[in-house]
C-alpha positions in Angstrom: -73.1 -46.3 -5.8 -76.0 -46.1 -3.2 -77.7 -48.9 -5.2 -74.8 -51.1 -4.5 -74.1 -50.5 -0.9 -78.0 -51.2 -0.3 -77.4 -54.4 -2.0 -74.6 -55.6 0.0 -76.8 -54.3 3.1 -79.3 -56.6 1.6 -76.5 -59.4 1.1 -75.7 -59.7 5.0 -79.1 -59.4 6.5 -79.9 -62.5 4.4 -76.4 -64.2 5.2 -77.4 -63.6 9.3 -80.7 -65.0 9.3 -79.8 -67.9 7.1 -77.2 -69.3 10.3 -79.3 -69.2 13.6 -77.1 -68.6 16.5 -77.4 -68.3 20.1 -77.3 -65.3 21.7 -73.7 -64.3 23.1 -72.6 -62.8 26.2 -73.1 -64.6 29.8 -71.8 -67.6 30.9 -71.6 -70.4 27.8 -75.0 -72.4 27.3 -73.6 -76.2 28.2 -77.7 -77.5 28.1 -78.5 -80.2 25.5 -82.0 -79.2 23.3 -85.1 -80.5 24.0 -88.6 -81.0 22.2 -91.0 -79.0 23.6 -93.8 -80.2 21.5 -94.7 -82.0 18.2 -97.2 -82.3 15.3 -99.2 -84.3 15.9 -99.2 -85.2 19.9 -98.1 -88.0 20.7 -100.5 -91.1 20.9 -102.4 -89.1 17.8 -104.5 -91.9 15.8 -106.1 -91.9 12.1 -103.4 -89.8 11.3 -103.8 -88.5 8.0 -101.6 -85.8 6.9 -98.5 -85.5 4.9 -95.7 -83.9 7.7 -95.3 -83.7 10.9 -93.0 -81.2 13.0 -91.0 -80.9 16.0 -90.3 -77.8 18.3 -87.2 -77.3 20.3 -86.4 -74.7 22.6 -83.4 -73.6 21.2 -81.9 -73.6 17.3 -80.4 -77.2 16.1 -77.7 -78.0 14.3 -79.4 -78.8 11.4 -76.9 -81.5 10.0 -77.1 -83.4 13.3 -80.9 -83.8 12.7 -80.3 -85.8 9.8 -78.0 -88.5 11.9 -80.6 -88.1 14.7 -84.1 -88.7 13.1 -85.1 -92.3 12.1 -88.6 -94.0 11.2 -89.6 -96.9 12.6 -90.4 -99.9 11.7 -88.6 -99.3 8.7 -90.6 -99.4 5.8 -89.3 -97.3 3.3 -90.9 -94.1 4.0 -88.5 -91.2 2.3 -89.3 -87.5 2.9 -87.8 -83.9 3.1 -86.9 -81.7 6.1 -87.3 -78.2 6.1 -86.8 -75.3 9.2 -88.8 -72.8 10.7 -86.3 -71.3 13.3 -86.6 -73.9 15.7 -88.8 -76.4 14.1 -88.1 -78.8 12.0 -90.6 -79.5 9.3 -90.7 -83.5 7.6 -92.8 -83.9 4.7 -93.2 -86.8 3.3 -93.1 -87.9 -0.5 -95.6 -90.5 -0.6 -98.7 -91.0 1.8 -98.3 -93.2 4.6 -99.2 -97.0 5.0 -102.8 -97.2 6.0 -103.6 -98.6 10.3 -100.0 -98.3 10.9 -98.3 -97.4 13.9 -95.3 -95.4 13.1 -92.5 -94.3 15.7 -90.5 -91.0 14.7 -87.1 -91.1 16.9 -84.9 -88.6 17.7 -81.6 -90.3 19.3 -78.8 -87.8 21.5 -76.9 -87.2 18.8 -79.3 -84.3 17.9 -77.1 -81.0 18.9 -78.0 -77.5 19.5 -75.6 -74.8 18.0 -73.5 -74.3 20.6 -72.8 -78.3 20.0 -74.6 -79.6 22.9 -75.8 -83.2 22.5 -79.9 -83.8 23.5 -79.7 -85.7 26.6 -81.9 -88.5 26.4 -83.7 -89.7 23.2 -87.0 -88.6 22.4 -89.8 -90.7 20.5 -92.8 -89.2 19.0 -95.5 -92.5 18.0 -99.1 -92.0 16.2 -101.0 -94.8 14.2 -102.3 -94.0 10.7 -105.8 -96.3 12.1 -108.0 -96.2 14.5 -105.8 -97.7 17.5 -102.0 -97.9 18.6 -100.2 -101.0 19.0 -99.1 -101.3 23.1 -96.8 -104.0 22.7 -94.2 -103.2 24.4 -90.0 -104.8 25.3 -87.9 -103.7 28.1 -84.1 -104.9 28.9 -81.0 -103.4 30.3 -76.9 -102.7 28.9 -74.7 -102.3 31.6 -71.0 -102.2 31.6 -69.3 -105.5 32.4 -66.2 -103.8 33.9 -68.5 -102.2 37.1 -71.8 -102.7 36.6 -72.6 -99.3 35.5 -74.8 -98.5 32.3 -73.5 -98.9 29.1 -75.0 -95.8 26.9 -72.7 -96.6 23.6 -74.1 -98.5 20.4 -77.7 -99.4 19.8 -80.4 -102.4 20.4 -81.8 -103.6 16.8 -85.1 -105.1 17.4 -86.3 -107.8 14.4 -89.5 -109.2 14.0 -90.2 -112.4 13.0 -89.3 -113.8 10.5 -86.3 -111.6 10.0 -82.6 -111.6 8.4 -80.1 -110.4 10.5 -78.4 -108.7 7.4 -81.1 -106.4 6.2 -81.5 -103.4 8.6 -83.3 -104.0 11.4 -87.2 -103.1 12.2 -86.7 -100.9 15.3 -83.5 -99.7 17.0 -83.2 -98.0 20.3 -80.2 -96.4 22.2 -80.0 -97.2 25.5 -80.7 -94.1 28.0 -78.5 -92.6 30.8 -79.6 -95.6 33.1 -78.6 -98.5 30.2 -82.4 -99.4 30.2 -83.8 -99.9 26.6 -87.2 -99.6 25.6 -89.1 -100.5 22.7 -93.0 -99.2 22.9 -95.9 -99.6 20.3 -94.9 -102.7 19.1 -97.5 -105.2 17.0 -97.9 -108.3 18.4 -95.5 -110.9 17.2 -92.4 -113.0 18.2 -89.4 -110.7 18.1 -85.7 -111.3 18.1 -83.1 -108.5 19.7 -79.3 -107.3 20.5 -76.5 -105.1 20.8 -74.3 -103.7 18.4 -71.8 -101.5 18.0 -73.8 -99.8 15.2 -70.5 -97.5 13.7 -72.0 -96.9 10.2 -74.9 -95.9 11.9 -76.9 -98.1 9.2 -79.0 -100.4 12.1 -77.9 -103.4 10.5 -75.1 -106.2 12.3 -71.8 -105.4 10.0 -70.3 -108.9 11.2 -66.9 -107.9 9.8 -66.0 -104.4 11.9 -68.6 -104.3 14.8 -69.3 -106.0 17.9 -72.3 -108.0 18.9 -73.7 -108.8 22.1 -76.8 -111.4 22.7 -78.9 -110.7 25.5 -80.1 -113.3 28.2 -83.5 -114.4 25.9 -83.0 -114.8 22.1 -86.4 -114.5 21.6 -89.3 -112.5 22.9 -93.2 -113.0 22.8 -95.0 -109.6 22.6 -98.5 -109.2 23.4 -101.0 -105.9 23.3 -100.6 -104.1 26.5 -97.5 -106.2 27.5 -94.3 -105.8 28.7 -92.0 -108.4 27.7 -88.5 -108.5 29.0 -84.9 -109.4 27.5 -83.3 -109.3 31.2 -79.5 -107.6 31.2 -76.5 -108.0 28.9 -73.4 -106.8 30.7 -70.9 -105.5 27.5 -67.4 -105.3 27.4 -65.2 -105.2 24.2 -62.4 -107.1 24.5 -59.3 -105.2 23.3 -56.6 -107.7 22.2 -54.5 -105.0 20.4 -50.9 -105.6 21.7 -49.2 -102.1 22.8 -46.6 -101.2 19.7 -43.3 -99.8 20.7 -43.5 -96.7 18.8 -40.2 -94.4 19.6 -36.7 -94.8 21.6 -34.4 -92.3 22.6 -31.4 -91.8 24.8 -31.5 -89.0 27.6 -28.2 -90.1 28.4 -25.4 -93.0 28.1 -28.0 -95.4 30.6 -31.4 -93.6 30.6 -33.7 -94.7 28.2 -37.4 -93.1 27.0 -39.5 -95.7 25.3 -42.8 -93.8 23.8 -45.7 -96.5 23.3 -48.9 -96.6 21.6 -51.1 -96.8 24.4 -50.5 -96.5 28.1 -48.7 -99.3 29.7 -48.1 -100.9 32.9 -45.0 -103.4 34.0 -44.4 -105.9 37.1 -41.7 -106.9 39.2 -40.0 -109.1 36.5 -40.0 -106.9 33.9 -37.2 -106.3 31.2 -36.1 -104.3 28.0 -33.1 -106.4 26.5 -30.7 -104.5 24.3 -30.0 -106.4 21.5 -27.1 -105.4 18.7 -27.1 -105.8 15.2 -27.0 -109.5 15.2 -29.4 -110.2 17.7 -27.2 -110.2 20.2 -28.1 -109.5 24.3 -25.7 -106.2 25.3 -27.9 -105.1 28.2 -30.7 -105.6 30.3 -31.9 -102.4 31.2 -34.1 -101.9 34.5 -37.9 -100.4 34.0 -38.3 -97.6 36.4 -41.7 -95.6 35.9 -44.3 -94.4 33.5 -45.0 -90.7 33.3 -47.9 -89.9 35.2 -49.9 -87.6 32.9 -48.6 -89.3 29.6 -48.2 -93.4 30.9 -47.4 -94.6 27.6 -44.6 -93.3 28.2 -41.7 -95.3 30.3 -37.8 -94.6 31.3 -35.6 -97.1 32.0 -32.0 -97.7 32.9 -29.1 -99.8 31.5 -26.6 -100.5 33.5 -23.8 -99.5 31.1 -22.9 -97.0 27.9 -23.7 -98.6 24.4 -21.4 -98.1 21.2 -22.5 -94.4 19.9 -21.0 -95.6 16.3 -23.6 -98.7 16.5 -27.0 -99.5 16.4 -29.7 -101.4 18.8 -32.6 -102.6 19.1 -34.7 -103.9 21.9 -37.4 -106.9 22.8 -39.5 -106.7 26.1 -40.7 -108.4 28.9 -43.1 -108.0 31.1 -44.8 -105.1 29.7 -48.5 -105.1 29.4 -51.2 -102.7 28.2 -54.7 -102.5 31.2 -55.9 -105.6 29.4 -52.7 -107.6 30.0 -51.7 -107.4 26.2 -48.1 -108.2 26.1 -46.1 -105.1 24.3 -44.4 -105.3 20.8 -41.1 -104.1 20.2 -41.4 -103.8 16.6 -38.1 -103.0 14.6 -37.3 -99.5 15.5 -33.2 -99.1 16.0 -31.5 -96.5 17.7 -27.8 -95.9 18.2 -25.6 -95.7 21.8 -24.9 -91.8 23.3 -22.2 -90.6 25.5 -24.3 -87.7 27.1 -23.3 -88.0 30.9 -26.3 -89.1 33.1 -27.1 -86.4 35.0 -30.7 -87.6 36.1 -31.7 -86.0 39.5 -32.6 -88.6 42.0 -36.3 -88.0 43.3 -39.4 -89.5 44.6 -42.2 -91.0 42.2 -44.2 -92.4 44.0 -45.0 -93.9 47.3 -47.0 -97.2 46.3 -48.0 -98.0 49.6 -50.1 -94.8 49.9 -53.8 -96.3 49.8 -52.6 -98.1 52.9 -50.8 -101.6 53.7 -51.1 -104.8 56.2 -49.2 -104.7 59.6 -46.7 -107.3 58.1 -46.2 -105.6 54.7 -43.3 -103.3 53.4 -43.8 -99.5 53.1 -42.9 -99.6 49.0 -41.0 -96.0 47.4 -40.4 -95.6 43.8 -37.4 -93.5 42.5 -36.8 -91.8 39.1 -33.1 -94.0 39.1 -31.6 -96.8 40.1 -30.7 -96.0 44.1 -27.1 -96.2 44.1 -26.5 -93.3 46.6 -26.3 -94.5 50.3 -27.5 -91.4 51.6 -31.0 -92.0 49.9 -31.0 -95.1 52.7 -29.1 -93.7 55.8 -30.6 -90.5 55.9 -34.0 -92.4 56.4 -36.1 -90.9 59.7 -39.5 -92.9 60.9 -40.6 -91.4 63.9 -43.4 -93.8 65.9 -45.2 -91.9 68.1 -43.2 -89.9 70.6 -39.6 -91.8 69.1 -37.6 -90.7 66.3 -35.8 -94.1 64.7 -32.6 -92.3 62.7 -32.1 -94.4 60.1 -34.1 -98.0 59.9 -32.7 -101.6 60.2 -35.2 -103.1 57.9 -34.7 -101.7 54.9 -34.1 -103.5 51.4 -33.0 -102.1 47.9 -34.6 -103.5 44.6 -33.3 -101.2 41.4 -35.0 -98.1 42.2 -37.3 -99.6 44.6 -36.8 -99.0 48.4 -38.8 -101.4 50.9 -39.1 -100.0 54.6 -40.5 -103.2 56.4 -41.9 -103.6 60.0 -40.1 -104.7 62.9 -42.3 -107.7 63.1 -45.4 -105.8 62.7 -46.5 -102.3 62.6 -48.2 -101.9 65.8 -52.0 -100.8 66.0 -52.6 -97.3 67.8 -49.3 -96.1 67.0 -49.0 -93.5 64.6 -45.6 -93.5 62.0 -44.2 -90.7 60.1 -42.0 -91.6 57.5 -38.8 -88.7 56.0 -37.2 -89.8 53.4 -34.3 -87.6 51.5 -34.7 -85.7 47.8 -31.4 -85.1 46.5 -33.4 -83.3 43.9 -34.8 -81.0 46.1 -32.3 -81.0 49.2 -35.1 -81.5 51.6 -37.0 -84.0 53.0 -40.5 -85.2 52.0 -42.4 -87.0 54.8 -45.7 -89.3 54.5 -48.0 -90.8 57.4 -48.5 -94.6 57.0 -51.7 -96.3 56.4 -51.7 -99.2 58.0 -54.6 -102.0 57.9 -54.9 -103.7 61.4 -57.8 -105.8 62.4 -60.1 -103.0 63.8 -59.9 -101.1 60.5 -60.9 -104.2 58.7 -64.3 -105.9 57.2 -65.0 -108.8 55.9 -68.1 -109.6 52.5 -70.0 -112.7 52.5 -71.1 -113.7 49.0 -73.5 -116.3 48.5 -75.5 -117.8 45.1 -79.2 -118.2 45.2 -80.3 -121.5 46.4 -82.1 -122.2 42.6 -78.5 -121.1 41.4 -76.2 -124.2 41.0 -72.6 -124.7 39.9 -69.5 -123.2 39.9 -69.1 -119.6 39.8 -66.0 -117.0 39.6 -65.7 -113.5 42.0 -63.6 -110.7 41.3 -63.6 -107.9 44.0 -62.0 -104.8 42.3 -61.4 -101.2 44.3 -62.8 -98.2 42.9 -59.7 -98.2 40.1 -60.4 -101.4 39.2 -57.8 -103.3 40.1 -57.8 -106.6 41.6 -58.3 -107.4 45.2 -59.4 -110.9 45.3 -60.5 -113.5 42.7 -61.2 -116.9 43.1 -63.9 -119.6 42.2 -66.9 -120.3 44.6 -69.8 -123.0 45.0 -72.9 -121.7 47.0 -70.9 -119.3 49.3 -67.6 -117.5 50.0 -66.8 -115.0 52.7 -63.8 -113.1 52.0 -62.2 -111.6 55.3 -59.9 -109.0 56.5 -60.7 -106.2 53.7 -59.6 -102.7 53.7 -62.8 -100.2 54.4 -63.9 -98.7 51.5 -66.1 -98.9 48.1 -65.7 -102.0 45.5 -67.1 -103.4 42.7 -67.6 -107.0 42.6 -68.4 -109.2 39.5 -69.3 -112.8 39.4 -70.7 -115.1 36.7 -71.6 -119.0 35.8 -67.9 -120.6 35.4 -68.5 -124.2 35.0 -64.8 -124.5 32.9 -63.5 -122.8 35.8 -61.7 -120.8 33.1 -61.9 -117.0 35.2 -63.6 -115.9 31.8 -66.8 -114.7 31.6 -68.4 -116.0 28.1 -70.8 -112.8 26.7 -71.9 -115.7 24.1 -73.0 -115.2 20.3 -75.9 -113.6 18.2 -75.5 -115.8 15.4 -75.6 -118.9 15.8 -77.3 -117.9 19.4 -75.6 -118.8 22.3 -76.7 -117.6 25.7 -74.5 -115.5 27.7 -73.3 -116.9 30.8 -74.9 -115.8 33.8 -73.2 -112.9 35.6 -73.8 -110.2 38.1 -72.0 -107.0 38.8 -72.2 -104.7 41.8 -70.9 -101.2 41.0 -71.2 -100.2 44.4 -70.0 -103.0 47.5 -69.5 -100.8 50.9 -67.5 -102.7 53.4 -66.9 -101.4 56.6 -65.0 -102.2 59.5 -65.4 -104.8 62.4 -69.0 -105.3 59.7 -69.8 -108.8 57.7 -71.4 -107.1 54.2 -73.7 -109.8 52.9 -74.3 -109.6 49.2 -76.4 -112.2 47.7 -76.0 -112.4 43.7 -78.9 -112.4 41.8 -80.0 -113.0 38.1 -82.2 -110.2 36.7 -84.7 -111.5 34.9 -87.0 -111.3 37.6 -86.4 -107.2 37.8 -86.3 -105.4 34.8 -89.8 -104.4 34.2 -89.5 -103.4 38.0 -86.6 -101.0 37.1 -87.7 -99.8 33.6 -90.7 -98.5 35.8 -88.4 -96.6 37.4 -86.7 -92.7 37.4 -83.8 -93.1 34.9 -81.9 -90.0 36.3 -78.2 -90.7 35.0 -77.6 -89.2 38.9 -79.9 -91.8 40.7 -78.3 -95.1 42.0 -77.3 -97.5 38.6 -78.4 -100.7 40.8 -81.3 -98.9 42.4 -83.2 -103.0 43.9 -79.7 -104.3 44.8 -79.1 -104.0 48.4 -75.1 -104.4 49.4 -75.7 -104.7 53.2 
């Protein structure tokens, strides 16, 4: 009996040490690993021996290693890892090629065990002869939507002469700035891009992922040189339509319309209830998307359907963020009888971020206003005077538009109280209004060497819209709201408003573009921004700190 309980003592002191864990207790470790040293040193030459190893500071998870690790260029070169708490040993089955410079990578998907991802990749190069190769290519991914980097997918790197479907020589991730660097290369011509590498394989799967060209198909490199591929801005276009996926009845009008992806509708939009034959019974009214779940949107018809039949419905005017129109698809319900006993509230008061003195306060309501006490109950007070009720006032569905009396006047303040039958109380808002003193205007202008026709898009901080339009040369854009905006412009000589990211394969160049993640405008101030090509200033930044907190844009001055 005592033989056995030693044995299982044995059993579970084997069982701990063979799953390294942090210690517990304290506040949770939320740090990513990082090497602290390796086997040889970096820049080691006439390398000659048959592993090398890597020491972190805390234990891996071992099978994120393996997904981590690569050898470049590739060559072939298999081998075995093995652990020593927190190093990782990789012996190699055959010996090396001879005055070779190899590049051991470990990208951030290398996690520790509390699953905490590396935070920027780590390269470990050494030449099996008696020198390095310093060739060396810089570039930038940032993302076309605000300028920002782009840290998703990988660079693959081919040198000449090459086939783009074998896997590539090098591959890089780009780092918490969207710079990309590829060091120790031999001289040669070289040929790179972006890819949405899923399979993780480093090759260009033409059929399932995304490929972006940069600026220069082709790159010279030199010993001791820094070539540069300039900036590809990404973006993957998503032309998925939104799919109606669920209806239901709350009541005999209100509808709840459950989507596959969030979705947004304008003024015109409509959900037509159709009957068995195809045949119009209703329009019903959109009236809001759920703010925590917006796929997610209730309408109103504006009578009861047959609760013996069924429906259908098509749509109208209902987009996903990338303006793909919804699908119904050919999901049926059947009509209901419940009473509608929907409480009349507030949604939302659209003209919060602020509004022109000749534009129309804007409140959303969960129904169809039908109740007059939602509009005569109405208090503005304007300064020192209460207005009980207000003249100019317009009903649109569940939509209620408080306009000015000519303007709203600058210096006064307004207070706006409207009613909550929900609630039996009043909620009340100030009003942000934009009059001239609050107001700044952006002057854009192209480089002299920079001819044709271009297209702006000034987005706010949400990225929507503000103003768009096509420019030669120059553009000042006047009367804008203080505040932060992002601002993206490119080559349009179509004039089509589309930016062309052009092809890998057969090349073609991406149009040149420019976006500003960060555009301050401020009022009674002219904010010249002058757009600017890059090629000129990537080795400039790649010299730079590439803390993910530091400015993105760090050379481009919005003032």
């Amino acid at each position: 009996m005592r033989n056995l309980f030693y044995i299982f003592l044995l059993s579970v002191l084997l069982a701990s040490c063979a799953t390294p864990t942090q210690p517990t207790g304290g506040e949770p470790d939320r740090s990513g690993p990082t090497v602290l040293s390796s086997e040889p040193a970096d820049g080691t030459i006439n390398f000659s021996d048959d592993q090398i190893r890597f020491n972190f500071d805390k234990y891996i998870a071992r099978n994120t290693f393996l997904r981590a690790f690569s050898i470049e260029p590739d060559m072939g070169i298999t081998y075995s890892v093995r652990w020593r708490g927190r190093s990782a040993i990789i012996r190699f089955d055959d010996a090396l090629p001879d005055s070779t410079t190899i590049i051991f990578r470990l990208s951030t998907d290398l996690g520790d065990a509390n699953n905490n991802r590396m935070k920027q990749p780590y390269t470990l190069a050494m030449s099996t002869g008696p020198a390095i190769d310093k060739g060396e290519i810089r570039g930038r991914v940032l993302k076309r939507a605000d300028g920002r980097p782009w840290t998703e997918g990988i660079v693959l790197l081919y040198r000449h002469p090459f086939d783009y479907s074998e896997r590539a020589d090098y591959a890089v991730q780009p780092d918490t700035g969207g710079h990309i660097r590829f060091n120790y290369l031999r001289e040669g011509t070289y040929n790179a891009f972006w890819v949405d590498d899923r399979n993780r394989n480093k090759r260009w799967d033409r059929a399932s992922e995304a490929a972006r060209p940069f600026p220069v198909e082709s790159v010279q490199v030199a010993d001791d040189q820094v070539a540069s591929l300039d900036t590809t801005y990404i973006a993957i276009p998503d032309t998925i339509r939104p799919t109606l996926q669920g209806i239901g009845l709350l009541s005999s009008l209100r509808m709840r319309l459950r989507f596959s992806e969030d979705v947004e509708f304008d003024d015109e939009a409509s959900i037509t209830v159709l009957d068995s034959l195809g045949q119009n019974v209703h329009t019903a009214r959109p009236l809001y998307t759920e703010k925590v779940q917006q796929n997610v949107l209730y309408a109103q018809m504006p009578g009861q359907l047959d609760t013996e039949a069924t429906f259908s419905v098509s749509l109208a005017g209902i987009t996903d963020r990338a303006g793909n129109l919804a699908e119904a698809t050919d999901i049926t319900f059947t009509g209901s009888a419940a009473r509608d006993t929907t409480a009349q509230r507030i949604i939302l008061n659209e003209s919060e971020r602020g509004i022109y003195p000749d534009q129309p306060v804007t409140i959303r309501y969960a129904a169809v206003i039908e109740d007059p006490a939602v509009v005569d109950s109405l208090i503005v007070i304007e300064d020192e005077i209460t207005h009980t009720g207000w003249d100019s006032t317009v009903v649109r569905g569940n939509l209620l538009y408080l306009y000015p009396e000519g303007r709203w006047k600058e210096g006064s303040r307004y207070q706006v109280r409207l009613w909550s039958p929900q609630r039996q109380d009043r909620s009340s808002f100030e009003l942000k209004v934009w009059h001239p003193s609050t107001l700044g205007d952006l002057d854009i202008s192209i480089p002299a060497d920079t001819t044709g026709i271009w297209y702006y898009r000034l987005m706010n901080k949400e990225g929507i819209q503000i103003r768009n339009g096509h420019m030669q040369g120059r553009v000042e854009l006047k009367d804008l709201p203080e505040g932060d905006y992002i601002l993206q412009a490119f080559s349009d000589p179509g004039q089509t408003g589309r930016w062309d990211h052009g092809s890998v394969a057969p090349y073609r160049k991406p149009m040149p573009g420019y976006v500003d993640p960060l555009v301050k405008i401020r009022s009674r101030m002219t904010t010249e921004l002058i757009v600017r090509t890059r090629a000129d200033t990537i080795a400039e930044e790649s010299e730079g700190d590439h803390d993910a907190d530091a400015d993105p844009d760090p050379d481009t001055d919005s003032e």
